[in-house]
N, C-alpha and C positions, 0 to 999 in steps of 0.2 A: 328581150326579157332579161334583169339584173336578176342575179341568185345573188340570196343575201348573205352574208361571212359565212353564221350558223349552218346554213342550209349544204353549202358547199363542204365544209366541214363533214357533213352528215355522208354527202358523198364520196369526199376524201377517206375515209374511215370504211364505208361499202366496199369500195373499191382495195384499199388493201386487205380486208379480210380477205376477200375474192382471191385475192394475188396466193394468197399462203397455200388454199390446195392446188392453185397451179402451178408452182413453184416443187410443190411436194409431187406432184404425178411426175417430174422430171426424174425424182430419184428416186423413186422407191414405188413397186407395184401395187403397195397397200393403200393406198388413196387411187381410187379410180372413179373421177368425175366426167360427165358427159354434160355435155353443153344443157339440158333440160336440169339440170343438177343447180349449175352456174344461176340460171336464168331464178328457177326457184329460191337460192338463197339471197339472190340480188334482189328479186320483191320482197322477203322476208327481211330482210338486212335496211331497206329504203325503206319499205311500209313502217318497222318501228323506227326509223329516226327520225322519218314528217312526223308518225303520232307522239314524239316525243316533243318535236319541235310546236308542234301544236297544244301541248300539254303545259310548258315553257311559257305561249305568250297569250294563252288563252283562257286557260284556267287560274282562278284566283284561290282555292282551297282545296288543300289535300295532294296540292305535286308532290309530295314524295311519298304518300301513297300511290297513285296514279303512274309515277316514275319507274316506282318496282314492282308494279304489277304490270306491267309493259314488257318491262324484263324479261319479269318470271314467264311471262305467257310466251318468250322468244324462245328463249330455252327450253321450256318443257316443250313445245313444237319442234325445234332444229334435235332435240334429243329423238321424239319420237321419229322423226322421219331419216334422222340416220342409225339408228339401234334396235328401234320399236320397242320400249319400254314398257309400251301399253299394250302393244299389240293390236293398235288400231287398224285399218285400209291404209293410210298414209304412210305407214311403214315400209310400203314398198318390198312385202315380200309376200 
């Protein structure tokens, strides 16, 4: 199976967000991730860059709406489930 530039890229970019709280639990007690932590951002982190990459060569009108509503839906989710903003069940408290 060839992964394409794109695709790999989308990886490369997953993969060091990933790095930075691991990096950060080495020095400092206030970032404490556990592996189901890892796992959940790494689907959230890959889920939106296929649907972005699928947005890119699939869609013909409205990618840069579609682009930042992608986004937005990334963030207000990684927001809520490390803050609870909303105070929903996936807050985790």
């Amino acid at each position: 199976m060839v992964i394409s530039k794109r695709l790999g890229i989308i990886l490369g970019i997953a993969i060091v967000i990933l790095i930075i709280p691991l990096i950060a639990m080495q020095f400092t007690s206030e970032v404490n991730w556990d592996i189901g932590d890892f796992i959940i951002a790494g689907i959230l982190l890959l889920g939106t860059g296929i649907l972005l990459e699928l947005i890119l060569t699939k869609s013909k009108k409205h990618k840069t709406l579609l682009i930042v509503t992608v986004i937005v839906l990334l963030l207000l989710i990684w927001m809520e489930m490390s803050v609870g903003i909303f105070g929903s069940p996936i807050a985790g408290s």
